[in-house]
Wavefront OBJ file of the C-alpha trace (Angstrom):
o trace
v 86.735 79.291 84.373
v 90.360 77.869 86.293
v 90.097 74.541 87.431
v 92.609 73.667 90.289
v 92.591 70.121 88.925
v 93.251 71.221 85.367
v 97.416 71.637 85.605
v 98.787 70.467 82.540
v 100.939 73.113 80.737
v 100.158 75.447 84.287
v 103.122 77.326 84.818
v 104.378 77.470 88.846
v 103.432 74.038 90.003
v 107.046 72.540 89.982
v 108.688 69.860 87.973
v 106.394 66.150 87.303
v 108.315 63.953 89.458
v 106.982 59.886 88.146
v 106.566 57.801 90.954
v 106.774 53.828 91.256
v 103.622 52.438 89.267
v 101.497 49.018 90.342
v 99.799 47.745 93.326
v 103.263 46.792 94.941
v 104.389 50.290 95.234
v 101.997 52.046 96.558
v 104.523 54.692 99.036
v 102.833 53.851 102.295
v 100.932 51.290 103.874
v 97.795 53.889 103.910
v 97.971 53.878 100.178
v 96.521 50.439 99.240
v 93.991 50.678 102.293
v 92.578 54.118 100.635
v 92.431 52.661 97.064
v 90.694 49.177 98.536
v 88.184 51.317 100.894
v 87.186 53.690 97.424
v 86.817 50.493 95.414
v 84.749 48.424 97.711
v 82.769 51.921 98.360
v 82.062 51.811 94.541
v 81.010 48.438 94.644
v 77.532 49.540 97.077
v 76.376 50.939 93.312
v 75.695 54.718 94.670
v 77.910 56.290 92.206
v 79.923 55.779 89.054
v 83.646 56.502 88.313
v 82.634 59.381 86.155
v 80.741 60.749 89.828
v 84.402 59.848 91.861
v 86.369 61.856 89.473
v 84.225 65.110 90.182
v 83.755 64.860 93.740
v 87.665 64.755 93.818
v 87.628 67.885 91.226
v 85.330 69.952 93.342
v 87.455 69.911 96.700
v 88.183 73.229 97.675
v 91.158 74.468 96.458
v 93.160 74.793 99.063
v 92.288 70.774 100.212
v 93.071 70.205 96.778
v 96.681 71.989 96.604
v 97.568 70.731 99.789
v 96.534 67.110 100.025
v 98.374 64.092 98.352
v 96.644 61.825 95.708
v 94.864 59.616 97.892
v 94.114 61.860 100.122
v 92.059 63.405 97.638
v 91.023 60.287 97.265
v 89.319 59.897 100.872
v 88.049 63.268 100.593
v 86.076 62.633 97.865
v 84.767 59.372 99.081
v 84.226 61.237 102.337
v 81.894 63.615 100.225
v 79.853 61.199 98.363
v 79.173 58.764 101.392
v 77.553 61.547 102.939
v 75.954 63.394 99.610
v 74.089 59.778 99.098
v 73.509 59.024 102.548
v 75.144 55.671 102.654
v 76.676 57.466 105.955
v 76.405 60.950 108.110
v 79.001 62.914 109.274
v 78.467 61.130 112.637
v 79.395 58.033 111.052
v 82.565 59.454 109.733
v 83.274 61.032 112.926
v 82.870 57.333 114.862
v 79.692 58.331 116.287
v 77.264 56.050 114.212
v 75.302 53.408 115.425
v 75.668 49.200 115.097
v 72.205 49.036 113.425
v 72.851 47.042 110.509
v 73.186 48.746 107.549
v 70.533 48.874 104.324
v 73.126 48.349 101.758
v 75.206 45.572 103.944
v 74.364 43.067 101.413
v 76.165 44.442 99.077
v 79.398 44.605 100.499
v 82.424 43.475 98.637
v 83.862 39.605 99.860
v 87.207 38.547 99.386
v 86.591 36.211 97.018
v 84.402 39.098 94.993
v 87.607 40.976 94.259
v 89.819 38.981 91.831
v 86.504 38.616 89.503
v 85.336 42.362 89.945
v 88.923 43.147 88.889
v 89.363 40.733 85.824
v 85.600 41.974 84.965
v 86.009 45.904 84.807
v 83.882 48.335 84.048
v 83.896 48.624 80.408
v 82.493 52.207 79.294
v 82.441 51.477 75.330
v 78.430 50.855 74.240
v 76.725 49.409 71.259
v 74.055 52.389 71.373
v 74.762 56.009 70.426
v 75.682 58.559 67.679
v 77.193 58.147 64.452
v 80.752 59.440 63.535
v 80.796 63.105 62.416
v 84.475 62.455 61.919
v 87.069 59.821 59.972
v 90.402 59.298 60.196
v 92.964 61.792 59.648
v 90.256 64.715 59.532
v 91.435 67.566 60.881
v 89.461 69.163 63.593
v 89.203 71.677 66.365
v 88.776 71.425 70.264
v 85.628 73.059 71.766
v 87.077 76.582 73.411
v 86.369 77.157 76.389
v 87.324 73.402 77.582
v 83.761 73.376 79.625
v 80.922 71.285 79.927
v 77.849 72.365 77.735
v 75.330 70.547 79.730
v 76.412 71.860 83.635
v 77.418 74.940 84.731
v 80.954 74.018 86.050
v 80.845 70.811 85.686
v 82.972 67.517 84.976
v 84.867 67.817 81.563
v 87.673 65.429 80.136
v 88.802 68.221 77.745
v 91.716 69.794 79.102
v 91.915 73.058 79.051
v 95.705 73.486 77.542
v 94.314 71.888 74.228
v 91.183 74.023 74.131
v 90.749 75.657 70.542
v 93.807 73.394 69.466
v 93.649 71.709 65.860
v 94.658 68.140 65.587
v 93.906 65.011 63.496
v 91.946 61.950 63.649
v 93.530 59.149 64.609
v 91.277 56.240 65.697
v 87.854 56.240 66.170
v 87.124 54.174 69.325
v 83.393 53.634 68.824
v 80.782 55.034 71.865
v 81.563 55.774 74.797
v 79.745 56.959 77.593
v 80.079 60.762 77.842
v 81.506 61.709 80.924
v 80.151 65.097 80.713
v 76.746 63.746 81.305
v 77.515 60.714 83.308
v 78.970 62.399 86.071
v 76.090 64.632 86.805
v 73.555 61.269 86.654
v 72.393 62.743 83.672
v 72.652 59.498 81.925
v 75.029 57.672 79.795
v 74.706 59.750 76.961
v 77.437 57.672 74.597
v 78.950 59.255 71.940
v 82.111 58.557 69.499
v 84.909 58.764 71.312
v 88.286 59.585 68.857
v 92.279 59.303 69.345
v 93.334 63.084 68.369
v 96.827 63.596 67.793
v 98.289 67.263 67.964
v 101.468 68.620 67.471
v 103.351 70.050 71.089
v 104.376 73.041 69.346
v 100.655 73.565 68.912
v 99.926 73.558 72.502
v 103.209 74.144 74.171
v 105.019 77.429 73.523
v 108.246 75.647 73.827
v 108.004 71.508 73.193
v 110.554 69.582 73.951
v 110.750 68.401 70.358
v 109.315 69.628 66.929
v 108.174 66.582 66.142
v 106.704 65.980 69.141
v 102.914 65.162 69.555
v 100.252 64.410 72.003
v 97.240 62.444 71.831
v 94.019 62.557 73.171
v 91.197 60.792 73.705
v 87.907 63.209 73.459
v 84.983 62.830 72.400
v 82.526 64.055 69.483
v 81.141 67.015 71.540
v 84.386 68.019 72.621
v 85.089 68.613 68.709
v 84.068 70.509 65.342
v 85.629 70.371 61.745
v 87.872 72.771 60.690
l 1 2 3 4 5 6 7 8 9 10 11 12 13 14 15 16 17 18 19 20 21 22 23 24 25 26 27 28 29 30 31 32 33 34 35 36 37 38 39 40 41 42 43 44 45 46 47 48 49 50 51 52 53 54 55 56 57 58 59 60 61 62 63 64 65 66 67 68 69 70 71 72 73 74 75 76 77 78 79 80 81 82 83 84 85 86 87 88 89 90 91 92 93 94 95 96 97 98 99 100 101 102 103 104 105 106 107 108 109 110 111 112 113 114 115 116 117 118 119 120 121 122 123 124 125 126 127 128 129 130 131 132 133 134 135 136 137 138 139 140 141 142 143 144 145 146 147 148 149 150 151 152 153 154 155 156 157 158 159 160 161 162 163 164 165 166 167 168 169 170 171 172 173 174 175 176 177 178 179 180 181 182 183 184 185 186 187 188 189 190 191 192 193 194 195 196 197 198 199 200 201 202 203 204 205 206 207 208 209 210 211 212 213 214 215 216 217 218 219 220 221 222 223 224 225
């Protein structure tokens, strides 16, 4: 299955231009508004960031193409306001009413953000599987890069290292799978590993032979060789 998210190594899509990184760049005023509006959204505790990152993956593919980063953003804020019913599409049109609202309590205050930020939201757990794996193993990606517990659903395992070998690096310990977690499936943790693989492995030209890229994936994502 293509994924219109899923671009790396995609041939067509034009030359990766870097833009200006931190919170005092953001390239128009809009910017910082539509990060602060999805964060304090979060906060309400109707979704989690595994949750965000596929309602911004299942746009339709021509919103997806077409709109900038945090416009996909908004859109998929947009989508889960309305698939929890924290709001209606009346709401979002303007057309709501002032009754106050159930989950007003939990809005973010200013002096909540500096401590919400320092705080996190760590996704390493105590709980889970043991280590299939050790360092420097060699092992192979899952092929196709798809998740094995929904039908089209939310996968960190890109698909241009699908069936690729690599090597253990690191093992980070569990981590919740996001597989699972963004379909409220539960947490499901599982070791999560640093996998480095050669570009010439996955690229049909790299840029240099001794080139590699790393990857963080977890245990499901992988087998032995």
């Amino acid at each position: 299955m293509t994924r219109v998210h899923d671009m790396g190594g995609r041939f067509g899509d034009g030359p990766v231009i870097p833009e200006p990184q931190g919170i005092a760049q953001f390239g128009a005023d809009w910017h910082g508004r539509a990060m602060a509006i999805t964060l304090a959204c979060g906060a309400l505790g109707q979704w989690n960031i595994d949750v965000s990152r596929h309602a911004r993956e299942k746009l339709s593919p021509k919103d997806y193409s077409r709109f900038s980063y945090y416009e996909k953003w908004i859109a998929g804020l947009a989508d889960m306001l309305v698939d929890t019913g924290v709001l209606d599409a009346d709401d979002l049109r303007g057309r709501g009413d002032d009754t106050p609202h159930p989950l007003a309590d939990r809005a973010m205050q200013v002096g909540d953000v500096a401590p919400v930020f320092a705080r996190g939201a760590p996704a390493d757990r105590d709980a889970g599987v043991a280590p299939l794996f050790s360092v420097a193993q060699l092992v192979r990606t899952a092929r196709p890069a798809a998740n094995r517990l929904v039908d089209g659903g939310h996968t960190r395992l890109p698909a241009y290292a699908q069936g690729a070998v690599g090597r253990i690096l690191r093992l980070h310990g569990n981590h919740v799978l996001p597989d699972s977690n963004a379909h409220r499936l539960g947490e499901a943790p599982e070791p999560l590993y640093a996998v480095a693989f050669a570009a010439s492995n996955l690229w049909a030209t790299a840029e240099n032979p001794r080139d590699e890229i790393i990857l963080d994936l977890w245990q499901s994502y992988l087998e032995a060789t």
